[in-house]
Structure formats: structure tokens, C-alpha cells
mmCIF file as Biopython writes it, N, C-alpha, C and O atoms, coordinates in Angstrom:
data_model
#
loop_
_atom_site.group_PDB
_atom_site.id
_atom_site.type_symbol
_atom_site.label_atom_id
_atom_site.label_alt_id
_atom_site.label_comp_id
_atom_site.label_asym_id
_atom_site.label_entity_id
_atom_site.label_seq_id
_atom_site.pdbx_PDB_ins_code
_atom_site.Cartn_x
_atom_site.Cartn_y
_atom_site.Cartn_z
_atom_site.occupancy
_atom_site.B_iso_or_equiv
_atom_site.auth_seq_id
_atom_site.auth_asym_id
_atom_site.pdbx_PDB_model_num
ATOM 1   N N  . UNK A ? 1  ? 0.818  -1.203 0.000   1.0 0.0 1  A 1 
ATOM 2   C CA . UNK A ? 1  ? 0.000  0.000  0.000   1.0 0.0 1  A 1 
ATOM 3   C C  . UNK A ? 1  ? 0.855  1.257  0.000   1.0 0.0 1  A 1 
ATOM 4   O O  . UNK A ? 1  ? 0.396  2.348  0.338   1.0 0.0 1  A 1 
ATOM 5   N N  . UNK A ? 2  ? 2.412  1.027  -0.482  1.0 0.0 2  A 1 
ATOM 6   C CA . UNK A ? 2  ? 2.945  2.179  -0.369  1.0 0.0 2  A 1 
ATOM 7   C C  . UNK A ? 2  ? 3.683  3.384  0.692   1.0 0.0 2  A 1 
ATOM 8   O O  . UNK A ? 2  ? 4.236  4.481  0.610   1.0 0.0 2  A 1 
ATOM 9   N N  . UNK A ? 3  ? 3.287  2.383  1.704   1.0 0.0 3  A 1 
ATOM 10  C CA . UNK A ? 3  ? 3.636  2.951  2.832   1.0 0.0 3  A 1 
ATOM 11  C C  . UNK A ? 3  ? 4.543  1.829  3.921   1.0 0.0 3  A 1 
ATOM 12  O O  . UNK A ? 3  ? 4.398  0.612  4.034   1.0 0.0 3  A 1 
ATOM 13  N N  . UNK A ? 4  ? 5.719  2.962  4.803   1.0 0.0 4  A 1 
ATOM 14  C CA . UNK A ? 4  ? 6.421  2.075  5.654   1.0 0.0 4  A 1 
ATOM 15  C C  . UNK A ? 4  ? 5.526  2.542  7.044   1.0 0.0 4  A 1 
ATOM 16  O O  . UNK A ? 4  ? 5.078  3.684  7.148   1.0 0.0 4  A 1 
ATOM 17  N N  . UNK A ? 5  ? 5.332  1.488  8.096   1.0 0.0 5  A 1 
ATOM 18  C CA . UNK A ? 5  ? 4.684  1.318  9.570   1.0 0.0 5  A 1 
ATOM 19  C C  . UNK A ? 5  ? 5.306  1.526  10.303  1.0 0.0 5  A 1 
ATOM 20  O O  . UNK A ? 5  ? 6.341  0.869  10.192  1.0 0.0 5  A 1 
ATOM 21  N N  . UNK A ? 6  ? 5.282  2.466  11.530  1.0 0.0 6  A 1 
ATOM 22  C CA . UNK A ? 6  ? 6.171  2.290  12.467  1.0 0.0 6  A 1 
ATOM 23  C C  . UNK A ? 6  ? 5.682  2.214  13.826  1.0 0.0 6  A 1 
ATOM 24  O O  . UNK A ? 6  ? 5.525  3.176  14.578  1.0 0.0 6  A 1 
ATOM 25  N N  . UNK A ? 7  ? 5.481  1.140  14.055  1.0 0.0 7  A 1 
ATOM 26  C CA . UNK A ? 7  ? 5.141  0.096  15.411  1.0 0.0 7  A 1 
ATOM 27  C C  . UNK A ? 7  ? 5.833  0.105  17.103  1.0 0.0 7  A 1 
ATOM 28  O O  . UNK A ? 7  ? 6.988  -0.300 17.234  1.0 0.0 7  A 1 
ATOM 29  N N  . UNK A ? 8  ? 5.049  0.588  18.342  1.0 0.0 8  A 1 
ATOM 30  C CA . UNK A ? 8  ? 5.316  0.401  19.062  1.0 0.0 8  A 1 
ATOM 31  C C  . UNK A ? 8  ? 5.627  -1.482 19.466  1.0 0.0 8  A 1 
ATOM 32  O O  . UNK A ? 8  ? 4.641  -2.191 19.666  1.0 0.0 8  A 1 
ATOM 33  N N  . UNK A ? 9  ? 6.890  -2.021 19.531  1.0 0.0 9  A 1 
ATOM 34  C CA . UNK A ? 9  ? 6.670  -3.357 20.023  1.0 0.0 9  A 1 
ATOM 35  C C  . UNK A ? 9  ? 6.309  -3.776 21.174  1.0 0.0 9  A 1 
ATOM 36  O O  . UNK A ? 9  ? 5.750  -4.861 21.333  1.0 0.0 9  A 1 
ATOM 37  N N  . UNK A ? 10 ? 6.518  -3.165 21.882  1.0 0.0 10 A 1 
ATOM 38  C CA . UNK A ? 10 ? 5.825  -3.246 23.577  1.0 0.0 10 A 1 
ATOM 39  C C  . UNK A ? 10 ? 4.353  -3.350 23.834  1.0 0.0 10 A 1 
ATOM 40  O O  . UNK A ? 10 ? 3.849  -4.215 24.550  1.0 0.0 10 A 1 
ATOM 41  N N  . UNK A ? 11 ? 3.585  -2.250 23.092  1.0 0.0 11 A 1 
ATOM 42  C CA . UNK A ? 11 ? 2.413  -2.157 23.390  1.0 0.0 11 A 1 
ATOM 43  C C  . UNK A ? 11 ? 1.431  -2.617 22.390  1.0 0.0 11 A 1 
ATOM 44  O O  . UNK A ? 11 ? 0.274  -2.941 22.658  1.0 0.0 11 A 1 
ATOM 45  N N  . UNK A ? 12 ? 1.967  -2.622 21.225  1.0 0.0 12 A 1 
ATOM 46  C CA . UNK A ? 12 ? 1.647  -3.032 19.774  1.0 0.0 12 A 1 
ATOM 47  C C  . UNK A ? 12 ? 0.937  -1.612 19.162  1.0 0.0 12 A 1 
ATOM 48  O O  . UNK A ? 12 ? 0.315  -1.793 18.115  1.0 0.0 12 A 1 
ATOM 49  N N  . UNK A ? 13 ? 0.949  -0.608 19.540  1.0 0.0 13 A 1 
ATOM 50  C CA . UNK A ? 13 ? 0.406  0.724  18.960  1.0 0.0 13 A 1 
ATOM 51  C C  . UNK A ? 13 ? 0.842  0.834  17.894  1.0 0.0 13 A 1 
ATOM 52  O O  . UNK A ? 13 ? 1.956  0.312  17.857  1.0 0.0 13 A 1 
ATOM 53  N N  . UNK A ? 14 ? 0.468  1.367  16.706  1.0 0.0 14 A 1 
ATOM 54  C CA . UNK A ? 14 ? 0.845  2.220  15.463  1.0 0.0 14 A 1 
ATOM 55  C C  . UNK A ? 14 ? 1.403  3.465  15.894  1.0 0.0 14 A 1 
ATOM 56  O O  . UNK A ? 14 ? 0.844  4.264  16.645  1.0 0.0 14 A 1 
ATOM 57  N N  . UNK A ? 15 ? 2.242  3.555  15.512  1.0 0.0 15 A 1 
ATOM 58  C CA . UNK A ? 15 ? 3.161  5.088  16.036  1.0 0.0 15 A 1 
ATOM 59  C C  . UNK A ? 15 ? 2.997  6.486  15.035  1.0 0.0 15 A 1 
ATOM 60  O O  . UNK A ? 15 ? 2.658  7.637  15.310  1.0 0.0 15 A 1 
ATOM 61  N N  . UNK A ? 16 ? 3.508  5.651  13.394  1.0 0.0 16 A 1 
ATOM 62  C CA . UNK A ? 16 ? 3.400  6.524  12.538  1.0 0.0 16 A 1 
ATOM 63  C C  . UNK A ? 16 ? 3.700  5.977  11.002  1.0 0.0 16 A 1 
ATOM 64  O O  . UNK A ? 16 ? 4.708  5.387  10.613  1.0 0.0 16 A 1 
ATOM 65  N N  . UNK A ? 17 ? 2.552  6.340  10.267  1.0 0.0 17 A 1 
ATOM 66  C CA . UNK A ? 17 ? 2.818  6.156  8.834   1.0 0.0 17 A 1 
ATOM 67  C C  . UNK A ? 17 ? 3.742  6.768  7.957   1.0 0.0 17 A 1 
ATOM 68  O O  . UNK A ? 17 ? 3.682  7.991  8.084   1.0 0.0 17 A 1 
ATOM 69  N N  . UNK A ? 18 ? 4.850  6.285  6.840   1.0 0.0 18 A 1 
ATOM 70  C CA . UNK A ? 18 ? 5.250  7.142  6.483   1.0 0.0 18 A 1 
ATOM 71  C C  . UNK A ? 18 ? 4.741  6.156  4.566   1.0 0.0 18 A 1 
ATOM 72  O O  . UNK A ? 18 ? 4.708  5.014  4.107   1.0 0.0 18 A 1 
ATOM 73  N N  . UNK A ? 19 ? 4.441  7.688  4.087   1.0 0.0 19 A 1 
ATOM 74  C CA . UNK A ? 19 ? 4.022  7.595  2.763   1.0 0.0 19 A 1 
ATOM 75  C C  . UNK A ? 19 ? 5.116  7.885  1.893   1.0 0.0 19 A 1 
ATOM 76  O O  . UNK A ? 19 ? 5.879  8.848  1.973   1.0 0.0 19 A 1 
ATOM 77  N N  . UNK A ? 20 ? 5.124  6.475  0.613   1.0 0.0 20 A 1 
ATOM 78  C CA . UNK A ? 20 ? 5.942  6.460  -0.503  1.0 0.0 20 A 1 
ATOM 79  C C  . UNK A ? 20 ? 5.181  7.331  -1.457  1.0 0.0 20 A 1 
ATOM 80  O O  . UNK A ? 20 ? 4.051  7.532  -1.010  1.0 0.0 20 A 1 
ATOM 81  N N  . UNK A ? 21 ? 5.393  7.938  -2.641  1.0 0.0 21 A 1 
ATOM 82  C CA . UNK A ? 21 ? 4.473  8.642  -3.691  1.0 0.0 21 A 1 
ATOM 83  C C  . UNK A ? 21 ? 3.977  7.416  -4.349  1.0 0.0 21 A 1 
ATOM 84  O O  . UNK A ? 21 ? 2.868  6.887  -4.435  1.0 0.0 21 A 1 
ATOM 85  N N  . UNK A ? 22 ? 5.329  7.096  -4.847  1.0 0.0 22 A 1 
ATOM 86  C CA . UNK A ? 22 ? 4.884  6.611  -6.413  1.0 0.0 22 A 1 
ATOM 87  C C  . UNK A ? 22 ? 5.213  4.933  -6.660  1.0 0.0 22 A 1 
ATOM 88  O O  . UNK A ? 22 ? 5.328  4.613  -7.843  1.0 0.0 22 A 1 
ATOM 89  N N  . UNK A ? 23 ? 5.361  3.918  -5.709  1.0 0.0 23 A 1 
ATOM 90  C CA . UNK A ? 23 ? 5.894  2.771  -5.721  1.0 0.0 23 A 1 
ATOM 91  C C  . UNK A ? 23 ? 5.435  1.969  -4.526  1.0 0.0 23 A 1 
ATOM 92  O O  . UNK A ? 23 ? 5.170  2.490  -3.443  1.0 0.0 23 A 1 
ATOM 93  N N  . UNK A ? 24 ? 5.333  0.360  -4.839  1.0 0.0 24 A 1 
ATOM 94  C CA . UNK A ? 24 ? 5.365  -0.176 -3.961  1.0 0.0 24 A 1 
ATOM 95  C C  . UNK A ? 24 ? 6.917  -0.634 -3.016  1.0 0.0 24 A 1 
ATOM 96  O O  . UNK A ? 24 ? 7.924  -1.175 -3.474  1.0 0.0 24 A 1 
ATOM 97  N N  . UNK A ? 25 ? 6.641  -0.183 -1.558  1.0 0.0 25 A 1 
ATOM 98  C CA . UNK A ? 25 ? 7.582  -0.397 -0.666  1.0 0.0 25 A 1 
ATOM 99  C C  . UNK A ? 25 ? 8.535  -2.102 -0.748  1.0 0.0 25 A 1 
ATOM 100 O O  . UNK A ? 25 ? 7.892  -3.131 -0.539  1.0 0.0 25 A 1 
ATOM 101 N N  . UNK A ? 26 ? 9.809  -2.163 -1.014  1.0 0.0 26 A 1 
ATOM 102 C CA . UNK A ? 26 ? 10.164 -3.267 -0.946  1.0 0.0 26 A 1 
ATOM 103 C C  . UNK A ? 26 ? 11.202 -4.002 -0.300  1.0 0.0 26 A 1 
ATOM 104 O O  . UNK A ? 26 ? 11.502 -5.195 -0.331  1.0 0.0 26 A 1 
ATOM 105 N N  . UNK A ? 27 ? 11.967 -2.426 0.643   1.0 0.0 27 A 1 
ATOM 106 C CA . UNK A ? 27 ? 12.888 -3.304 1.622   1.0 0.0 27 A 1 
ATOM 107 C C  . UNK A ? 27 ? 13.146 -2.156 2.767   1.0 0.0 27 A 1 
ATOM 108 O O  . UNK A ? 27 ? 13.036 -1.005 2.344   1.0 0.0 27 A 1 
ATOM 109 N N  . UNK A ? 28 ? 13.455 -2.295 4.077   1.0 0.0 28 A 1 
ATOM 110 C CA . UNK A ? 28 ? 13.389 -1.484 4.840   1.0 0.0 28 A 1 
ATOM 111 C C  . UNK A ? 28 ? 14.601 -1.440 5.868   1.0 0.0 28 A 1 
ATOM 112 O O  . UNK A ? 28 ? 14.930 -2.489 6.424   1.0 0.0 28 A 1 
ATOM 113 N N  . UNK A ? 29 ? 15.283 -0.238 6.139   1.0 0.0 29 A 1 
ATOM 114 C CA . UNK A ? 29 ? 16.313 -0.469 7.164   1.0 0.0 29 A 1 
ATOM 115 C C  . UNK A ? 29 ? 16.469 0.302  8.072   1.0 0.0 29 A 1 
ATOM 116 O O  . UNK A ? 29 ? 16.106 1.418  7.701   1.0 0.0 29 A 1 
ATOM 117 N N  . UNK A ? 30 ? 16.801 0.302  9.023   1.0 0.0 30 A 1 
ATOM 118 C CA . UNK A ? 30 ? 16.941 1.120  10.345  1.0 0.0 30 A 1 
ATOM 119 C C  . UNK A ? 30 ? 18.097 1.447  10.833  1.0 0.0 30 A 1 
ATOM 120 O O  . UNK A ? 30 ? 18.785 0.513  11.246  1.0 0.0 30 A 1 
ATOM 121 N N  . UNK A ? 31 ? 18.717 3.010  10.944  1.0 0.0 31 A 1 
ATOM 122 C CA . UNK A ? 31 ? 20.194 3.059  11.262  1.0 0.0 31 A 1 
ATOM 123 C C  . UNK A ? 31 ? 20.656 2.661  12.957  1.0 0.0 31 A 1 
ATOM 124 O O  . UNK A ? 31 ? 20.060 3.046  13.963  1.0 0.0 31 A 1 
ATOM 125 N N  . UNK A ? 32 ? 21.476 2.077  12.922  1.0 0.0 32 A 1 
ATOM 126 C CA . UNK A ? 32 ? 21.688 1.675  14.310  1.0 0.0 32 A 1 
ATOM 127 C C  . UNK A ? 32 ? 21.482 2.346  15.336  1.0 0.0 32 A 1 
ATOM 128 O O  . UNK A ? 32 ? 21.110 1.682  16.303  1.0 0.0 32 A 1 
ATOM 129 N N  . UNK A ? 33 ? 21.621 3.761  15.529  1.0 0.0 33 A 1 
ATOM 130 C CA . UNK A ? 33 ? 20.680 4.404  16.533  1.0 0.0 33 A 1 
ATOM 131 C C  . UNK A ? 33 ? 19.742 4.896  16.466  1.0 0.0 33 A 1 
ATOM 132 O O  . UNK A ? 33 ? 19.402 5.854  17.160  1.0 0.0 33 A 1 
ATOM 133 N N  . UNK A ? 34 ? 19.090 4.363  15.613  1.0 0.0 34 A 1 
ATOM 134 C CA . UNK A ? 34 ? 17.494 4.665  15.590  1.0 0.0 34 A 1 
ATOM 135 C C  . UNK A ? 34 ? 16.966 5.339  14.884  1.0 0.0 34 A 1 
ATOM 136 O O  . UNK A ? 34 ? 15.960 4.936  14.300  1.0 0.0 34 A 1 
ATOM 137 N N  . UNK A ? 35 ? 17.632 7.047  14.619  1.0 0.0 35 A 1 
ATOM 138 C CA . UNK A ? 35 ? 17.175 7.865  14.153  1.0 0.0 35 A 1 
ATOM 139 C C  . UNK A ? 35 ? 16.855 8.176  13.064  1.0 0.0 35 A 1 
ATOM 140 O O  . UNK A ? 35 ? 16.617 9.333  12.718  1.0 0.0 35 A 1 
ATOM 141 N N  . UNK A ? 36 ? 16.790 6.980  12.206  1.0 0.0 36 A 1 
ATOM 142 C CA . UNK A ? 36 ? 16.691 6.847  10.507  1.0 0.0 36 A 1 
ATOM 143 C C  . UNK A ? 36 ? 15.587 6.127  10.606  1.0 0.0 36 A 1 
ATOM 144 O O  . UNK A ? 36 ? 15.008 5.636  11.575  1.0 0.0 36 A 1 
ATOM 145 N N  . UNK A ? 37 ? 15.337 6.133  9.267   1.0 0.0 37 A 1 
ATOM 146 C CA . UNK A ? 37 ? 14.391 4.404  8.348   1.0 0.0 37 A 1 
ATOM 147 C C  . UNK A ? 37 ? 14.980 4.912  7.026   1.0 0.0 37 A 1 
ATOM 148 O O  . UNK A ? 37 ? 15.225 6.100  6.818   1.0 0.0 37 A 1 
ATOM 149 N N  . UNK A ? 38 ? 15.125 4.215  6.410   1.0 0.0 38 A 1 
ATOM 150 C CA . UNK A ? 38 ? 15.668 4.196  4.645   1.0 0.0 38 A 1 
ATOM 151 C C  . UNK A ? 38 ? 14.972 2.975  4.231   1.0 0.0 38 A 1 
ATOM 152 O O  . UNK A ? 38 ? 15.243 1.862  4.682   1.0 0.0 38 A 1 
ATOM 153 N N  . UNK A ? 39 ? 14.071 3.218  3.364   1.0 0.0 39 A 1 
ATOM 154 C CA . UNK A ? 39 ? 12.834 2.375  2.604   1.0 0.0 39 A 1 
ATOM 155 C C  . UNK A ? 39 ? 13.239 2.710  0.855   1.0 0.0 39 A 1 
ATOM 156 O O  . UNK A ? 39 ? 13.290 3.783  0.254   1.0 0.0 39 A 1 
ATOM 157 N N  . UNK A ? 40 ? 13.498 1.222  0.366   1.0 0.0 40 A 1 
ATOM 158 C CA . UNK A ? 40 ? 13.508 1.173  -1.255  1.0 0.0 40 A 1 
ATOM 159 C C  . UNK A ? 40 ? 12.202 0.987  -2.008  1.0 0.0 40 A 1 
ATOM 160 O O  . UNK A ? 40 ? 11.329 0.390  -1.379  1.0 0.0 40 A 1 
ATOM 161 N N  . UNK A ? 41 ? 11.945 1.337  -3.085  1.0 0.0 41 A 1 
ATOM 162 C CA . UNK A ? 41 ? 10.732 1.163  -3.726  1.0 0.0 41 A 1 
ATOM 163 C C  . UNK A ? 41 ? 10.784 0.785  -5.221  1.0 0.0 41 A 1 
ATOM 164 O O  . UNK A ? 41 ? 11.737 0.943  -5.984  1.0 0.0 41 A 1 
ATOM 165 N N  . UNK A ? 42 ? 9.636  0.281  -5.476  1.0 0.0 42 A 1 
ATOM 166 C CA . UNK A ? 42 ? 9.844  -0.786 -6.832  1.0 0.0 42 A 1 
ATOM 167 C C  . UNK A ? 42 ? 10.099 0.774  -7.953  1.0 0.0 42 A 1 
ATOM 168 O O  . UNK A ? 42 ? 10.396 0.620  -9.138  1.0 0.0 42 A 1 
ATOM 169 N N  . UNK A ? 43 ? 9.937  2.092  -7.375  1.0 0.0 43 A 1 
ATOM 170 C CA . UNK A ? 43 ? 10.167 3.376  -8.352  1.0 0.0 43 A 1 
ATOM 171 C C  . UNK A ? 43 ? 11.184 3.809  -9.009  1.0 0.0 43 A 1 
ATOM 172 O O  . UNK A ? 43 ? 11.366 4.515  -10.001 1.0 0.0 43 A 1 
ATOM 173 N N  . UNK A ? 44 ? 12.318 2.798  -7.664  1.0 0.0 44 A 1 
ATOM 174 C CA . UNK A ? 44 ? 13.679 2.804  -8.093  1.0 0.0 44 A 1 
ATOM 175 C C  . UNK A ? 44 ? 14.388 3.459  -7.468  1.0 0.0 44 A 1 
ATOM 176 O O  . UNK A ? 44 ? 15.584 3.574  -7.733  1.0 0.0 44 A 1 
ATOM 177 N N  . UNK A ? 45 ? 13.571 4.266  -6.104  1.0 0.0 45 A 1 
ATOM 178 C CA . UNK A ? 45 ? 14.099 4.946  -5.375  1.0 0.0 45 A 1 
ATOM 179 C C  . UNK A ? 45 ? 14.204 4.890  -3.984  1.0 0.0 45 A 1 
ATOM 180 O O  . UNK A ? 45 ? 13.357 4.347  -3.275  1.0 0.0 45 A 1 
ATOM 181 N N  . UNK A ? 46 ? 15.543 5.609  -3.434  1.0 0.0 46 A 1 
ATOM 182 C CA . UNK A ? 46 ? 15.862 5.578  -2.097  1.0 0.0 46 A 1 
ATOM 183 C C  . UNK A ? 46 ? 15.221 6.410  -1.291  1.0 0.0 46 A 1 
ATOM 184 O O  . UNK A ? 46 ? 15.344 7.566  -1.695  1.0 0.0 46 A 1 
ATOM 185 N N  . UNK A ? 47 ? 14.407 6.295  -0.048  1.0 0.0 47 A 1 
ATOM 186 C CA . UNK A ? 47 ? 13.836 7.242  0.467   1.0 0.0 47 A 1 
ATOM 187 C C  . UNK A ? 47 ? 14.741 7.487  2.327   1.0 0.0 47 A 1 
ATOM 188 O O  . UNK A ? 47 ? 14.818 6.517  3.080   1.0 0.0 47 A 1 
ATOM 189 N N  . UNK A ? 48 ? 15.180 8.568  2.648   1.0 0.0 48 A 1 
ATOM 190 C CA . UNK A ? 48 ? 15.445 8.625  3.972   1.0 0.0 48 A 1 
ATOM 191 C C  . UNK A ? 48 ? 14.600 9.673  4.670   1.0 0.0 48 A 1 
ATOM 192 O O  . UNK A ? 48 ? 14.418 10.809 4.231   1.0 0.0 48 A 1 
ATOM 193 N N  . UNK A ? 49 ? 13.915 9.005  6.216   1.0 0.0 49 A 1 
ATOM 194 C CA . UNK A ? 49 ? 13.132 9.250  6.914   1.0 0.0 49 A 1 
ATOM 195 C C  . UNK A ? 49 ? 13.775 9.357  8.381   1.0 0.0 49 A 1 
ATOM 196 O O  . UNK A ? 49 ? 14.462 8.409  8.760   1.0 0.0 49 A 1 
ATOM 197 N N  . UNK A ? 50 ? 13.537 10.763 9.457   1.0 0.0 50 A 1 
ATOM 198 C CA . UNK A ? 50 ? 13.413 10.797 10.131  1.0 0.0 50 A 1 
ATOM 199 C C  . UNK A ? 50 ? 12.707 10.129 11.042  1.0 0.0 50 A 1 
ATOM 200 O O  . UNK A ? 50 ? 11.538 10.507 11.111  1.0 0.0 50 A 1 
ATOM 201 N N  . UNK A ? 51 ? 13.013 9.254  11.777  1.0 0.0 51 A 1 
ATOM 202 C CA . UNK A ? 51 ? 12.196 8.320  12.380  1.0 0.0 51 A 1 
ATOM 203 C C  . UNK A ? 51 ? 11.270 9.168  13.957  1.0 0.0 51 A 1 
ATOM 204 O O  . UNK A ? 51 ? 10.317 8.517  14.386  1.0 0.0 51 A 1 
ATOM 205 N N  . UNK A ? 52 ? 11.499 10.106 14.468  1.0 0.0 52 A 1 
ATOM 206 C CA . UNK A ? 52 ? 11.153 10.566 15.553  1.0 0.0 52 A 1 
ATOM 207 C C  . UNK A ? 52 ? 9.649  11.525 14.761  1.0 0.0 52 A 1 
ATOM 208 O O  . UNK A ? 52 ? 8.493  11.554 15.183  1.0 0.0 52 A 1 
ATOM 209 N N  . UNK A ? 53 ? 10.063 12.017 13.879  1.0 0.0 53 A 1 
ATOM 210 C CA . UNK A ? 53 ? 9.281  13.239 13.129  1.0 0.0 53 A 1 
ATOM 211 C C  . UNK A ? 53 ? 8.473  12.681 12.465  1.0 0.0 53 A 1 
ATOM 212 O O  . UNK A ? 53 ? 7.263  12.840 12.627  1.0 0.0 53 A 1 
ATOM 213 N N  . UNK A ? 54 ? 9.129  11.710 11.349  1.0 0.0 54 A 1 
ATOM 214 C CA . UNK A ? 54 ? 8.679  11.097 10.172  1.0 0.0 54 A 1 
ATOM 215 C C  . UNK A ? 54 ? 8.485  11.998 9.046   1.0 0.0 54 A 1 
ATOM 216 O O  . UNK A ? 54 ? 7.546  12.047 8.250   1.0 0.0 54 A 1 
ATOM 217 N N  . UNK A ? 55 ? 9.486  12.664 9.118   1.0 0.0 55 A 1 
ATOM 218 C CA . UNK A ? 55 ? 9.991  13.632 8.006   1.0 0.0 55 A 1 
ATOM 219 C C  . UNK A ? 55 ? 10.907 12.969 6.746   1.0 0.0 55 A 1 
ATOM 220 O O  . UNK A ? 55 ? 11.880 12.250 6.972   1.0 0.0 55 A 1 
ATOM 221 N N  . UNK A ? 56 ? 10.480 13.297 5.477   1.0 0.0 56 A 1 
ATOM 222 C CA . UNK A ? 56 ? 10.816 12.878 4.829   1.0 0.0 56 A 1 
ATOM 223 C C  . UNK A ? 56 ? 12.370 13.542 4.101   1.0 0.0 56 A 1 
ATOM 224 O O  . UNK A ? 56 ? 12.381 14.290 3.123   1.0 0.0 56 A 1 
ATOM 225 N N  . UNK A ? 57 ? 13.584 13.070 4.830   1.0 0.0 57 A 1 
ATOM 226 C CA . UNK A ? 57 ? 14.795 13.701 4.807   1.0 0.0 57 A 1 
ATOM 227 C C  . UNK A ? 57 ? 15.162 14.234 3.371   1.0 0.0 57 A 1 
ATOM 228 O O  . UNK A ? 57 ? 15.481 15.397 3.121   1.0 0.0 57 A 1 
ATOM 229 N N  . UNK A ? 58 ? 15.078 13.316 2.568   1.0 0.0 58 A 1 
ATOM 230 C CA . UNK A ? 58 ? 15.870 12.744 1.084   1.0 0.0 58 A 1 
ATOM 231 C C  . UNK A ? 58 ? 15.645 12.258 0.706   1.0 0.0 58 A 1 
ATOM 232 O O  . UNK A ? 58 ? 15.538 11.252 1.407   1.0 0.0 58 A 1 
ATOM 233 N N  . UNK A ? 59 ? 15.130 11.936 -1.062  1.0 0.0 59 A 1 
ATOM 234 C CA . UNK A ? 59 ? 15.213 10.876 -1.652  1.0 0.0 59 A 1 
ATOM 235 C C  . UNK A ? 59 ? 16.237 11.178 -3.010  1.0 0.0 59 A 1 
ATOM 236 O O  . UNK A ? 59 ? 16.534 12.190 -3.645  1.0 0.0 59 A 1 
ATOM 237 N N  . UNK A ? 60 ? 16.756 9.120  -3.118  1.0 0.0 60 A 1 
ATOM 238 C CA . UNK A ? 60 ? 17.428 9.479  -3.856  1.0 0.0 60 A 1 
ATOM 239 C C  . UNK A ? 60 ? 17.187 8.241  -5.194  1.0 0.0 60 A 1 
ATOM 240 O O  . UNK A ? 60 ? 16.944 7.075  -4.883  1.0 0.0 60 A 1 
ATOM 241 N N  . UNK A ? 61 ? 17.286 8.658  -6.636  1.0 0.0 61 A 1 
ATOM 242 C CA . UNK A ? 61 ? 16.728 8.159  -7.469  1.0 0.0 61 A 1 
ATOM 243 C C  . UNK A ? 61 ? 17.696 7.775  -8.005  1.0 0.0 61 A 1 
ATOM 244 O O  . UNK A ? 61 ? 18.886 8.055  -7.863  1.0 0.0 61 A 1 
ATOM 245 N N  . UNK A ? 62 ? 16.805 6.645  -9.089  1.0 0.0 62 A 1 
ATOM 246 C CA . UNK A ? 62 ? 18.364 5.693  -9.999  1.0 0.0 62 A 1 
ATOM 247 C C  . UNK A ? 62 ? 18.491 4.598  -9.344  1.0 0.0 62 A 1 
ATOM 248 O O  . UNK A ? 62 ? 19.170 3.855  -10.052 1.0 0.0 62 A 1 
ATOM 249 N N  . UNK A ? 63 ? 18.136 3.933  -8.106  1.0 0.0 63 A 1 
ATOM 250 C CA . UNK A ? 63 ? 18.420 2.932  -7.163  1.0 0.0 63 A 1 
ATOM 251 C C  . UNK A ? 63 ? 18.236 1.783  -8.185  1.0 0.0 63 A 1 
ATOM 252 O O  . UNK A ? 63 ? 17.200 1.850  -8.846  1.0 0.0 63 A 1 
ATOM 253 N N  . UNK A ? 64 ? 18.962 0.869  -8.397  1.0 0.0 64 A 1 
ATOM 254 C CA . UNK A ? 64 ? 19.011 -0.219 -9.435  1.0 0.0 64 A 1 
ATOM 255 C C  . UNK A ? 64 ? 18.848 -1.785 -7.779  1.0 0.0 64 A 1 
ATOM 256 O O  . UNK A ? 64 ? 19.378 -1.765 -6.668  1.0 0.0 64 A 1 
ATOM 257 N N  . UNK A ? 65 ? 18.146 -2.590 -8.256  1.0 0.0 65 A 1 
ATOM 258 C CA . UNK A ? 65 ? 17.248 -3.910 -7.302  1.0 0.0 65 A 1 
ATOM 259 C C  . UNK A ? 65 ? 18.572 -4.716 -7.926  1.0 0.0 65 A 1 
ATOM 260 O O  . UNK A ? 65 ? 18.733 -5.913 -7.691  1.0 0.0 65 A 1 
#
């Protein structure tokens, strides 16, 4: 559906959606202290996300699968 989830695991809450434009979501990573998500999409592109905000930092295009 285009979108990455970001899940309380403790309580099981939904925390916060973050919306792709134009692609389905297809791999997801988390920087070791947390403060990222970087989500690839079948668009071809790299997306980096503030994980506290869910601000959409950067994206970056051309990403070859």
C-alpha cells in the first residue's frame, strides 16, 4: 500500500505512517541508533526518513534492485 509502519513493540500501537508517492515499498532499514528508516521502492528509489518526526529527509533516485 505504499507505505512504511512504524510500530510500538511493547504495546503493539501504530506510532506513525510514512508515505511512498509513487511505488510499492520493498525493503526497509533502520540506522543503528534509531534515528533513521531508509525504505527502497519498486520506483527505483531511495527514500530517507526521520524516524522521531517522520519527516521525509531525502530521496534518492536511480536505485538499481
Amino acid at each position: 500500500d505504499n507505505t512504511v509502519r512504524i510500530w510500538d513493540i511493547n504495546s503493539g500501537r501504530l506510532l506513525r505512517i510514512l508515505w511512498e508517492d509513487e511505488g510499492s515499498v520493498t525493503s526497509v532499514a533502520v540506522s543503528p541508533d534509531g534515528r533513521y528508516i531508509v525504505s527502497g521502492s519498486e520506483d527505483n528509489t531511495v527514500r530517507i526518513w526521520n524516524t522521531n518526526s517522520g519527516r521525509l529527509l531525502r530521496i534518492l533516485r536511480g536505485h538499481k534492485n
